[in-house]
Steps between C-alpha positions, in 0.01 A plus 500: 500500500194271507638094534428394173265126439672151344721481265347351147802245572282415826153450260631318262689251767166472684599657815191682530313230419538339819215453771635564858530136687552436867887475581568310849838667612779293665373601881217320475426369865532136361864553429528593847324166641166661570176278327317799348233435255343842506551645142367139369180527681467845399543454108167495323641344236630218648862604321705414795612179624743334746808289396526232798860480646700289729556686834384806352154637493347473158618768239257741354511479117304757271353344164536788287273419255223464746561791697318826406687710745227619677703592832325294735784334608721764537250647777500179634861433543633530875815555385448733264657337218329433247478776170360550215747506173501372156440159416803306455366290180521184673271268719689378815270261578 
């Protein structure tokens, strides 16, 4: 049996209308105290920045609406983890 494609329920709740986003996951090196600005510089877009924080290194933060997800930055990232996904709906800048 072939898997079938979305549900209408899925259409009609705009779940396919979606545009992938980049998605930084929680092992980002900067949670781990590592200064790492490597997907930033790679985004074309200019769609990530860095949250300054005391006694941490500075947090990447996607701004979704910005972000075309391209990929750059996930072949950029070191530590491997940074996807691509759906976009959240929300700016978190």
């Amino acid at each position: 049996m072939e898997p079938q494609g979305p549900s209408r329920r899925a259409l009609f709740r705009g779940q396919l209308l979606s545009r992938p986003v980049a998605l930084i996951g929680d092992a980002c090196l900067a949670e781990a105290g590592i200064v790492c600005r490597s997907c930033g510089d790679a985004c074309p877009a200019s769609a990530i920045r860095f949250r300054p924080r005391i006694g941490l290194p500075p947090q990447a933060i996607v701004n979704e609406a910005v972000c075309t997800g391209c990929g750059e930055c996930v072949d950029a990232c070191p530590g491997a983890t940074i996807t691509l996904g759906a976009a959240h709906g929300g700016d978190a800048a």
